[in-house]
N, C-alpha and C positions, 0 to 999 in steps of 0.2 A: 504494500500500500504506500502511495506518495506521502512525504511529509508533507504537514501545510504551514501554512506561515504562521500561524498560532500555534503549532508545537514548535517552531524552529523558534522564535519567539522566548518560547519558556525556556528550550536550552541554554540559550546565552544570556538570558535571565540567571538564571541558575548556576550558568559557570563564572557569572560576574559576583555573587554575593558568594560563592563559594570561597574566593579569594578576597572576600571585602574591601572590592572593589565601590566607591561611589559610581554613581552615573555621568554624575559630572567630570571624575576624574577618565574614567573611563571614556566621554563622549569627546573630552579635548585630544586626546590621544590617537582617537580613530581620526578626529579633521571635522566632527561633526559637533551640532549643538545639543546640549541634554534632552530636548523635545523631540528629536530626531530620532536618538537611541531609544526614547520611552516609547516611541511609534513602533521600534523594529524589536523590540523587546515585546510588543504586545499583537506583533502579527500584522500592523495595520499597513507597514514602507517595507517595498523593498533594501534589499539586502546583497551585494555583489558577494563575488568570491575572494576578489582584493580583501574586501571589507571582512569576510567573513577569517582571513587568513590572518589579517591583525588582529581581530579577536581569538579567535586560538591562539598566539601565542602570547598576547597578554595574557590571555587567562590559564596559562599553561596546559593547553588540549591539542591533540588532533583535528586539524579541519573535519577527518571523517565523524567525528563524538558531535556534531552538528547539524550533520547529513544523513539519511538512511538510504541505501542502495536500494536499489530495484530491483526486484525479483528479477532472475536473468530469465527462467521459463516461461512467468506472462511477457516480459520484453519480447521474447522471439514470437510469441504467440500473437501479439500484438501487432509485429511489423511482416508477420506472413499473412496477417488478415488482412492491413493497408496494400500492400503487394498485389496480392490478386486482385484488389478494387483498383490499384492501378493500370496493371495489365489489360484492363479492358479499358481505359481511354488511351493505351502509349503504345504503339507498334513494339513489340519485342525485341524486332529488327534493327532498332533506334538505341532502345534504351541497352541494351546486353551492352554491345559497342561502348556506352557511355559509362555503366559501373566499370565495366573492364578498362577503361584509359584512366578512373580514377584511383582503381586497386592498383595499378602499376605507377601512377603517382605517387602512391603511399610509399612501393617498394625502392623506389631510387630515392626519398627523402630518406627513407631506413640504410639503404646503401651509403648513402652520402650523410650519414650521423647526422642528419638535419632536426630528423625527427623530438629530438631529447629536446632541441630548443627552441622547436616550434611552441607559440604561444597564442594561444584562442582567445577570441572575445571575452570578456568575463564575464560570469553566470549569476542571474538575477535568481534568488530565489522568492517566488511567491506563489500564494495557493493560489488552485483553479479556481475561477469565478464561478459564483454560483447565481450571479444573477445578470440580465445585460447592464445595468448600472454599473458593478463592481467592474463586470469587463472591460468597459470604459474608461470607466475610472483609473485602472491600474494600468492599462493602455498607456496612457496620458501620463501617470506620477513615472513609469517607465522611463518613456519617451524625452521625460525632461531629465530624469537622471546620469541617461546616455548621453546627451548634446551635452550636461554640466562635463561630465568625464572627459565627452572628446573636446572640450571647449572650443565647441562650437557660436556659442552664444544664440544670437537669433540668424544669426546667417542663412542664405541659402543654402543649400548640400550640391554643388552644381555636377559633383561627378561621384553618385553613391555608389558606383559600381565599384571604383578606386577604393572608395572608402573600405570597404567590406574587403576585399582582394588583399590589400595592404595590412588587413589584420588576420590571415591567413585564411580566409572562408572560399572556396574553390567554385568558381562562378562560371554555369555555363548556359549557351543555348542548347533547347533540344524540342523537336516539333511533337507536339503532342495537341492533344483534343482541344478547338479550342474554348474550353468552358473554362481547360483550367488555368490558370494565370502560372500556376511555379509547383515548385516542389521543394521542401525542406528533406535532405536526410543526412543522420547523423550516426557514422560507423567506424570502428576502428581501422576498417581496412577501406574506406569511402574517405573519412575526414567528414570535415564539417562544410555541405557542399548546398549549394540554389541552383536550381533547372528554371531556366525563365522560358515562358512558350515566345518565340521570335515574330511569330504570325501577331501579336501583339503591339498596338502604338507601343512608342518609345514612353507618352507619358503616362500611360500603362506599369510600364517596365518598374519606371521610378517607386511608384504606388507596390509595386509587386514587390521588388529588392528589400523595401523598407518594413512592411508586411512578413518577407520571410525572416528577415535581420530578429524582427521580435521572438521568430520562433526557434533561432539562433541561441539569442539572451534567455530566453525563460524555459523553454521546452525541449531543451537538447536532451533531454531522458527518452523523449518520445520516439525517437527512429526515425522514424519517416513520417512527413505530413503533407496531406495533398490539398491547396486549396484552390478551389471551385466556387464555381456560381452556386453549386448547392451544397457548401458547407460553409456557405456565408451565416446561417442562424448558429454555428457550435460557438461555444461561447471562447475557446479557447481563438478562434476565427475572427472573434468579434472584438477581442483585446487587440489582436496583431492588429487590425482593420484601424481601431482609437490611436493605438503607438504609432502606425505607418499615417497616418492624417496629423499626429500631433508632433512627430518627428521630423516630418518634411515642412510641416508648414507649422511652426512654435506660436506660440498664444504674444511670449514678449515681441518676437520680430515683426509679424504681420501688426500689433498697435505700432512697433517703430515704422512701419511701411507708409499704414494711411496717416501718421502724424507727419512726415517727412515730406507727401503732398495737401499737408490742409487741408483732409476730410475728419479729423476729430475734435475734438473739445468744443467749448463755449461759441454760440456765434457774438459773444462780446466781453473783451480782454481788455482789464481798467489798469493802467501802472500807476503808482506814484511814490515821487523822490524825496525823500526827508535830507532833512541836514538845512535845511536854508530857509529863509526867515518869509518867506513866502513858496511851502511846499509845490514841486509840476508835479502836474496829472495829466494825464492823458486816458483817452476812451475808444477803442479802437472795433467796428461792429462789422458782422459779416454778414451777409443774407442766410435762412437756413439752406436754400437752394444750393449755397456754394461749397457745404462741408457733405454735399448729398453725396454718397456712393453710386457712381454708375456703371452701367457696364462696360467702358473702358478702363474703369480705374478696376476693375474686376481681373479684366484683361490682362492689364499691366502688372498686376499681382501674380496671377497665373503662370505669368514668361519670366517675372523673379525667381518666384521658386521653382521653374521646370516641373507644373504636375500639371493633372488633367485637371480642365474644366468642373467635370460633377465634385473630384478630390477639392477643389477650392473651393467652390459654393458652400457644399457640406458643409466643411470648415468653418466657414464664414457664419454660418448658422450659429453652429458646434461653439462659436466663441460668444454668442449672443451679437453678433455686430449685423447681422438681419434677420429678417423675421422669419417664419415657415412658410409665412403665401409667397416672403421675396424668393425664398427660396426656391419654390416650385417654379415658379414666374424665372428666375433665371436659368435653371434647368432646363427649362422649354427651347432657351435660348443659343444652345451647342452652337448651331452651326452661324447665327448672326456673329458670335465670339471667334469663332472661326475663320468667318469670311473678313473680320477686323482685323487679327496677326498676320493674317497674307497680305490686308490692304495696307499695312505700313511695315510688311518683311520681317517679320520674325519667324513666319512660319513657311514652308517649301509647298508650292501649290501641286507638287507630286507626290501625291498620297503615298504612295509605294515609298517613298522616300520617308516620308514622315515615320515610317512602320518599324525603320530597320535601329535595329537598338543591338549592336553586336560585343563578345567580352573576348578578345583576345588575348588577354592577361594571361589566361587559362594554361592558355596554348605556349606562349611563348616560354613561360617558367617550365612548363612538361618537357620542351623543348631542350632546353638550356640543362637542364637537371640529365637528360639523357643524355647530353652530349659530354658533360661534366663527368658522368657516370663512363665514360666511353675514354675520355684522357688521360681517368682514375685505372684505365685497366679491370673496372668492376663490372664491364659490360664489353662482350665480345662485337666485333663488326657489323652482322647478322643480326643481333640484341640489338644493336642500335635503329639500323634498317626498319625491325620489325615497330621499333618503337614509334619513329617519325612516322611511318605511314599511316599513325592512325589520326596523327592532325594533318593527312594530305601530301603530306611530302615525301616524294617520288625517288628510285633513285639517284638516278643523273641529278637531279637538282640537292643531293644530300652531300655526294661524291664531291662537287663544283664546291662544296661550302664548305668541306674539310679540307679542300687544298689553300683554301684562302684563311685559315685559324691556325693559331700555333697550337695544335696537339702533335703527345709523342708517342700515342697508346700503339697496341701490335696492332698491327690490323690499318693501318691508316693508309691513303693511296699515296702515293708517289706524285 
């Protein structure tokens, strides 16, 4: 059975007054404030693995006296059930090909001692939601505890693909049904990997990357997850969905966005200067009309943060900055928003264009590791060949590329 955030909670409850420990002593030590601790002490905030790795050793524990393992039998039980529901929306033909170039991924980071120092995202722990509120909810406390981490502030994220890749998570396309948007799976001989469907807009993608990233952080015990149009009601679907809205587009950035074109506050701003024996004042008035949100300032928010149109609306809802009818009323509105990015270039009037969202990251590191594995003498000629062919690369064009690299492994052409 998973731990929940109310037993993990009382653990470190428990191992802080074992050591009488204050909280307060305790909460300056972690980086946090005492209200902070009494939240994750009680179940209510998440909790990282950083976080949880300083509390072990202040409190003199094993990380693991805080964590309870998973059954390994319902694990596999679990992820042969996910499997064959996937099998039936992903060509076999597709997906074999793809576990297979990530299993021998694993095997040349093993060859090449990579693997000891490889280091993963850190891991949020918190219970499953049991209501769509909570999912939300936690979505959101999530989503702003990652941007605090990666100090992001309110920034755009203009390349989440970089982002994710750069922290070791193995990022790729691969054509599948398309209801489904992506696929999370997380395995010791996989790694910690996203399948994004290609047939998908780019600003799809974004929404996707950022969606599976949550299921990265919080749900990497689960194996595999597949999300779809029809596993948009599970609640665990519905947190990723809150974090991947509140990740991409932040509650602080988006106020610093419209305050930075003079759609918020008062439409009348009074100054006055003391010190002088006859105080200025000034009165400065706007019409309501001019701090209105329109649908170009909508626009111009949307092409900040690189998402989709309904992703931003929601949002914009989601933050209380329009109402439910605007909201529907602007939803209606896709392609007027649309045909406004093409009319002053921000967006490619080739659809086909607009669609392709590619991760060559992937590739090139597979690449580079085989070949590295190849100069090591840890991989024979053949080994290599075999390897590059499965990102396309041919002989003649392998042969051309090791006459022009300083390797001295056996096997190397002349």
């Amino acid at each position: 059975m998973a731990l929940t955030g109310k037993e993990l909670g009382l653990r470190i409850k428990s191992a802080r007054e074992s050591r009488q420990i204050t909280q307060e002593a305790a909460a300056k030590k972690l980086g946090i404030s005492r209200v902070a601790l009494t939240l994750i002490e009680g179940g209510k905030r998440p909790v990282n693995t950083m976080q949880l790795e300083k509390l072990a050793d202040m409190y003199g524990r094993r990380l693991e006296d805080f964590l309870v393992a998973e059954d390994k039998a319902e694990k596999m039980a679990l992820r042969f059930r996910m499997a064959e529901e996937l099998m039936k929306k992903v060509d076999k033909s597709i997906f074999e090909p793809v576990i297979k170039m990530l299993k021998e991924y694993t095997q040349l980071e093993k060859l090449l001692s990579l693997d000891a120092k490889y280091r993963h995202p850190v891991k949020y722990e918190f219970p499953e939601p049991t209501t769509v509120w909570d999912a939300i909810k936690a979505g959101q406390e999530i989503a702003e505890s990652e941007r605090q981490r990666l100090l992001l502030g309110g920034r755009p994220i203009k390349d989440i693909a970089g982002l994710l890749e750069i922290q070791g998570i193995r990022l790729l396309d691969m054509a599948m049904d398309t209801d489904i948007s992506g696929l999370f799976m997380c395995d010791e001989e996989t790694g910690l990997t996203i399948l994004a469907n290609p047939k998908h807009h780019a600003f799809r993608h974004a929404f996707t990357l950022a969606h599976e990233y949550c299921h990265v952080l919080v749900d990497r015990d689960r194996s595999l997850l597949v999300s779809s149009g029809k596993s948009g009601k599970d609640l665990v679907e519905v947190r990723a969905n809150a974090f991947a809205a509140a990740f991409l587009l932040p509650k602080a950035g988006v106020q610093e966005f419209f305050e930075s074109i003079g759609k918020t506050g008062s439409t009348r701003t009074f100054l006055a200067i003391g010190g002088a024996k006859e105080p200025h004042e000034a009165e400065q008035r706007r019409t309501a009309t001019s701090i209105a949100i329109r649908l170009y300032d909508i626009v111009h928010l949307q092409h900040h943060y690189g998402v989709s149109w309904n992703a931003t609306v929601y949002r914009l809802q989601n933050l209380g900055i329009i109402t439910k009818d605007k909201c529907e009323e602007l939803l209606s509105k896709g392609e007027e928003a649309k045909a406004l990015r093409r009319l002053i270039k921000i967006d490619s009037s080739d659809s086909e264009k607009d669609k392709k969202f590619e991760t060559h990251d992937f590739n090139m590191r597979f690449f580079c590791l085989a070949v590295d594995a190849f100069c090591q003498e840890l991989i024979s000629h053949s080994r290599l060949k075999e390897l590059v062919s499965m990102i396309g690369i041919g002989e003649p064009a392998l042969e051309q590329m090791l006459k022009t690299i300083e390797c001295n492994a056996k096997g190397t052409v002349n």
